[in-house]
C-alpha positions in Angstrom: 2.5 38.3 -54.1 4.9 39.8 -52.0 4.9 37.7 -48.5 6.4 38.8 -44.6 5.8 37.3 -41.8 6.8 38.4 -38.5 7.5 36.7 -34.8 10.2 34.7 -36.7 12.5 33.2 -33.6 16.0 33.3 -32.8 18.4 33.4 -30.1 22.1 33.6 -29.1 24.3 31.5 -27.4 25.1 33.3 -24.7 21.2 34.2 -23.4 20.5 30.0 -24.1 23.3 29.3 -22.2 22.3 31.9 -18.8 18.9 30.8 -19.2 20.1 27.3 -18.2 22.7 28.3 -15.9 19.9 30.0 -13.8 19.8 29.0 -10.1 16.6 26.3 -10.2 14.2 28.8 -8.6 14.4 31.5 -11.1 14.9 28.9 -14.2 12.5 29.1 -17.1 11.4 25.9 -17.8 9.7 26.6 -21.0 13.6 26.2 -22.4 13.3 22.9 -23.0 10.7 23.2 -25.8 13.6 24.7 -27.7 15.6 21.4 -28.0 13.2 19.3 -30.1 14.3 17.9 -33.6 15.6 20.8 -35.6 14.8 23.4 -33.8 18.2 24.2 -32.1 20.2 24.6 -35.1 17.4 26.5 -37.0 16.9 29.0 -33.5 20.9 29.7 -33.8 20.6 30.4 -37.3 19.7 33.9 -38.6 21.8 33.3 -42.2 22.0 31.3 -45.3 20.0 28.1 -43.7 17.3 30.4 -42.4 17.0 32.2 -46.0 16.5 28.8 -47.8 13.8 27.9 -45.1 12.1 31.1 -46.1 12.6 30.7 -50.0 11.3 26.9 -49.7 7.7 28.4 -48.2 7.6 31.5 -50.1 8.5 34.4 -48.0 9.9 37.5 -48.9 10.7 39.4 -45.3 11.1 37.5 -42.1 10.9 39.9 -38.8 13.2 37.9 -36.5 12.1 37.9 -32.7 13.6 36.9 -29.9 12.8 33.2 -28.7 11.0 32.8 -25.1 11.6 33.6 -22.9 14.0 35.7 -23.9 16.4 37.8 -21.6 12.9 39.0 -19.1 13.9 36.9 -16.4 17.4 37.4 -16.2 19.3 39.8 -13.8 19.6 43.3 -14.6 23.5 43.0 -15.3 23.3 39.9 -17.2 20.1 41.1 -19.2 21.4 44.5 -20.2 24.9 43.2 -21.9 22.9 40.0 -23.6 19.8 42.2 -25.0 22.7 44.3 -26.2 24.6 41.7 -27.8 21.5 40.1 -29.5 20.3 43.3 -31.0 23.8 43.9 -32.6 23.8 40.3 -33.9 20.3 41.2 -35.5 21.4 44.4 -36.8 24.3 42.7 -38.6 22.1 39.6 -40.0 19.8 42.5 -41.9 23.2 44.2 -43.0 23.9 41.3 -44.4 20.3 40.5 -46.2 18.6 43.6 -46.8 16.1 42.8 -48.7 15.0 39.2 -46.8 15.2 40.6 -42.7 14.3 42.9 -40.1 14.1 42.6 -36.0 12.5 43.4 -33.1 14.4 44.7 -30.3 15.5 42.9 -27.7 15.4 44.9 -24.1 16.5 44.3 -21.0 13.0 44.0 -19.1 14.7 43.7 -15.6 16.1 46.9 -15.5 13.4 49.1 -17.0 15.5 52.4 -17.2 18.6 50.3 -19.1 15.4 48.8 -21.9 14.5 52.7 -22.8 18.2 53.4 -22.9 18.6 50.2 -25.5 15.5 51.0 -27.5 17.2 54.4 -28.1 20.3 52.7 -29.1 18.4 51.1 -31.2 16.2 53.7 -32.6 18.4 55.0 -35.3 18.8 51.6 -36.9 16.8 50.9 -40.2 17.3 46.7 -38.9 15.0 47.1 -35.8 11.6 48.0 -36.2 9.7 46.8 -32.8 9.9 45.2 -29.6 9.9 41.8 -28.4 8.1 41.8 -24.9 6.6 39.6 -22.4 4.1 40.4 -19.8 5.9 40.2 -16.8 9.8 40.5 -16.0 10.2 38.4 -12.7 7.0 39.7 -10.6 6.9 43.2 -12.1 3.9 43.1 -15.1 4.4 45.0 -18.3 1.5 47.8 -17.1 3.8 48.1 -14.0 4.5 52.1 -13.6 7.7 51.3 -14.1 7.6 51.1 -17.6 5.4 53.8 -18.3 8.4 55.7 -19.8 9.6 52.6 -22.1 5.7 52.4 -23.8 5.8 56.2 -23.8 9.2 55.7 -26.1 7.9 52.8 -28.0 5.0 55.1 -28.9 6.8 58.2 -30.3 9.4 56.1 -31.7 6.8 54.2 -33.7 7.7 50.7 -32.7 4.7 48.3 -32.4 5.4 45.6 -29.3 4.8 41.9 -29.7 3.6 40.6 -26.6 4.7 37.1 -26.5 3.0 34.1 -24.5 5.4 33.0 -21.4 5.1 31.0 -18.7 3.0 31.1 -16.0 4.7 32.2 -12.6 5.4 29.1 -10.1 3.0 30.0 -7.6 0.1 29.8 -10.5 2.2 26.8 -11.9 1.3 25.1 -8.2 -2.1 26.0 -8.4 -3.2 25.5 -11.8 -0.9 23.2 -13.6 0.7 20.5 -11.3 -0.5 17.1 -10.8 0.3 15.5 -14.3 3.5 13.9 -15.6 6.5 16.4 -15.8 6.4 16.6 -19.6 2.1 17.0 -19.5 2.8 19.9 -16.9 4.9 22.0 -19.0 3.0 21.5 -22.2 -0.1 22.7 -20.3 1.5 25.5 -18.4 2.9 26.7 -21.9 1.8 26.0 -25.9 -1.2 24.0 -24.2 -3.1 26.9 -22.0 -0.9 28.6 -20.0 1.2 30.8 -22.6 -2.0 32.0 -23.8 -3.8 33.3 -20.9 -0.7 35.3 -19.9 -0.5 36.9 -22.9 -4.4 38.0 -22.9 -4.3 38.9 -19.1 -1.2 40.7 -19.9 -3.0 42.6 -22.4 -5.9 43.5 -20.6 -4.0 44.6 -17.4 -2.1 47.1 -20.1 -6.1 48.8 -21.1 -7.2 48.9 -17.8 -4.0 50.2 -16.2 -5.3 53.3 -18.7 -2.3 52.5 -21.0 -3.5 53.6 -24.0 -5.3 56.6 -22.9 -1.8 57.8 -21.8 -0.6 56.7 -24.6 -2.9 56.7 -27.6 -0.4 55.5 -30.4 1.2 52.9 -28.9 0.3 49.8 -30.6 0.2 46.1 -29.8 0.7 43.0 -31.3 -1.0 39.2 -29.9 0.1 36.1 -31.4 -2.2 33.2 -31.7 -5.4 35.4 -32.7 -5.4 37.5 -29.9 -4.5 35.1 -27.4 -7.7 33.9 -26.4 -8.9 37.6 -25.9 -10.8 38.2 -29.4 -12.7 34.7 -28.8 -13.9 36.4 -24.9 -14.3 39.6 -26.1 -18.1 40.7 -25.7 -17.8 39.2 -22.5 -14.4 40.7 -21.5 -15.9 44.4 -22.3 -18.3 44.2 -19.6 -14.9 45.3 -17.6 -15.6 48.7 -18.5 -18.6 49.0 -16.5 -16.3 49.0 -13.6 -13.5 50.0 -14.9 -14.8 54.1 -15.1 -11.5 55.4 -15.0 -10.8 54.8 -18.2 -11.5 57.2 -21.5 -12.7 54.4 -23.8 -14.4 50.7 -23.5 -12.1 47.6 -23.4 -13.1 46.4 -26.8 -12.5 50.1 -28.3 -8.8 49.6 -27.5 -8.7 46.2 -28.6 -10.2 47.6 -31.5 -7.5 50.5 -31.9 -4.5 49.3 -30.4 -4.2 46.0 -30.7 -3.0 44.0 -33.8 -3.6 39.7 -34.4 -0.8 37.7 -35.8 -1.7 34.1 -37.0 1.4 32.6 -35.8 1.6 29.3 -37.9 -1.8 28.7 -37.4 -3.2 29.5 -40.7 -6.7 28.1 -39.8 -9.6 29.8 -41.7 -12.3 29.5 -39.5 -9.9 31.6 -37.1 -9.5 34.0 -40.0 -13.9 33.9 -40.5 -14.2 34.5 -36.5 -11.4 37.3 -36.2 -12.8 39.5 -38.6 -16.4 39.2 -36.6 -14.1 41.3 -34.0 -11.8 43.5 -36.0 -10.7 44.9 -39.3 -8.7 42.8 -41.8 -6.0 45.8 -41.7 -5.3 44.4 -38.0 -4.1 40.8 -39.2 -0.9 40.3 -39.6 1.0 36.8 -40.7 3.4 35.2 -38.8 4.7 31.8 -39.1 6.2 31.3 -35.7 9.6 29.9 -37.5 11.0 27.5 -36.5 8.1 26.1 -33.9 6.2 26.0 -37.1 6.7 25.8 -40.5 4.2 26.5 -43.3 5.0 25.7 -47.2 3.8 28.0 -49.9 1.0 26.2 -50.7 -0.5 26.4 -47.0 -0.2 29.6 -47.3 -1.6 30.0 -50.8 -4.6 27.7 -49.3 -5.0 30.0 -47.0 -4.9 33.3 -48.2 -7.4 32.1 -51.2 -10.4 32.1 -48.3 -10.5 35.6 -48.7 -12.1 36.8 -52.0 -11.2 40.3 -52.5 -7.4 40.4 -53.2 -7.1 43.4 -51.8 -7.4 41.7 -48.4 -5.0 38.9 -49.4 -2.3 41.5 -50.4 -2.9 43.3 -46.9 -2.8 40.1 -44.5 0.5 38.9 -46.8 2.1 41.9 -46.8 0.6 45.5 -46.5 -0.3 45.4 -43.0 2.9 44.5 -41.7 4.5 47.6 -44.3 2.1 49.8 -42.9 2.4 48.7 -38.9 6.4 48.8 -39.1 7.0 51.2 -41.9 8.4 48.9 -44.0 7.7 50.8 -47.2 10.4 54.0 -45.4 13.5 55.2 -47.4 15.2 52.9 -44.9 14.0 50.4 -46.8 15.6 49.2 -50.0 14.4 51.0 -52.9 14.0 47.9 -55.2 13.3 45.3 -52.7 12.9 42.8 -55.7 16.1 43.5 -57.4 17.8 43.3 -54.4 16.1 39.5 -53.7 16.9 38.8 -56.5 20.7 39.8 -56.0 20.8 37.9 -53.2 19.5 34.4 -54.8 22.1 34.9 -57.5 
């Protein structure tokens, strides 16, 4: 069975390095989770290592994302000629696997006219198939006017957005996540709780902020199930009693707009509870590499839950060809030979 998982990280050395450079006040903490074990040398590596990683667990294509917290919280200057630098770095790595890679783009958040200028850079490219995004650059959120224009782009370009955890803002740091030891802080504030609740809110803000009724085909992706969203959701809807302005419920656009990924955790009872929610042709598999790594028979465990094989063909593969085209011209036209090629 053909296997690709997406929201498979990466980064360069030049945004690790400004992301620690940054003056103390605007530093992203959640940095430091990149440096444990492994996982530097795997992050820097989108080449031969990263291929035998995915050959080891059984995957076919790997959709390489940038890692958090990417370039959204660097300054416009800095963000625009790193995001740049990255997505040509990811557009060679495909070049040179074909049949094994694709990206998402990187955009400089901070300077929301330079990201739709970049994701029409980009837009000709067969390497780059969707956006990596956060829900806030700095103190501007992703339903922020001022990107109106960038998910109008992303939506008649066809490029589905991941929107990745990040982590909290200090001022909901100080309030919600301080008191513990410095290393119990940040793991609350981020993997924990914190990554999570930013990435539903972020979501939610994007429905009622009428997002999707502007811009009906722009699609979504949440990591992590939905990011505690899917598990809230019957409650959550009661938003739209209030929330009149809008042309559909909340859970209809949750319903229509927004995909799942599994990111590493391939739990079945989250598979069983998901599907109470949405339609198995909104799941979509993604390992989280290198934060977590699943063997091939975790994942064979996993995708044997479902009975109809049908459904295990479109959670391992066919949702993520349909979602980002993957089965275009652009694409090779023997994906297996060319695999194979490649091994040889």
């Amino acid at each position: 069975m053909r296997v690709i998982t997406i929201e498979e990280h990466w980064t360069t050395p030049g945004i690790d390095r400004a992301l620690r450079t940054q003056p103390p006040a605007f530093r992203d903490e959640s940095v430091a989770l990149n440096d444990r074990g492994d996982i530097p040398a795997r992050l820097f590596d989108i080449g031969e290592q990263r291929i035998a990683a995915m050959d080891a667990a059984g995957i076919d294509l790997q959709v390489l994302s940038l890692a958090p917290p990417g370039t959204h919280g660097l300054p416009p200057r800095e963000a625009v000629a790193l995001s740049r630098e990255a997505n040509d770095l990811a557009s060679e790595a495909v070049g040179r696997h074909p049949a094994r890679l694709r990206a998402m783009t990187t955009l400089p958040m901070s300077d929301p006219d330079a990201a739709v200028t970049e994701l029409e850079r980009t837009a000709g490219s067969a390497a780059h198939i969707g956006i990596m995004s956060y829900g806030r650059s700095g103190d501007r959120p992703l339903d922020d006017p001022a990107y109106d224009e960038l998910l109008g782009t992303a939506a008649a370009l066809g490029r589905p957005v991941f929107l990745h955890p990040q982590i909290p803002p200090n001022a909901v740091r100080d309030a919600s996540y301080r008191g513990f030891d410095p290393t119990v802080e940040l793991a609350l504030a981020t993997f924990g709780w914190g990554w999570h609740i930013e990435a539903g809110l972020a979501a939610l803000r994007l429905i009622l902020r009428g997002t999707f009724d502007r811009h009906p085909d722009l699609q979504i992706i949440l990591g992590h199930w939905g990011e505690m969203v899917l598990f809230a959701l019957d409650r959550v809807d009661g938003l739209s009693h209030v929330a009149t302005h809008l042309d559909r419920r909340v859970a209809d656009c949750f319903r229509t707009n927004v995909h799942l990924a599994t990111s590493g955790m391939l739990t079945p009872r989250l598979l069983r509870h998901a599907l109470d929610f949405t339609s198995i042709d909104r799941i979509l598999l993604s390992g989280d590499y290198p934060f977590h790594r699943f063997d091939a028979a975790t994942l064979a465990d996993f995708l044997g839950t479902l009975p109809d094989p049908e459904d295990r063909h479109r959670i391992a593969h066919a949702n993520a060809e349909a979602l980002y085209r993957l089965e275009s011209p652009s694409l090779c036209a023997d994906d297996g030979a060319a695999r194979t090629a490649e091994r040889s």
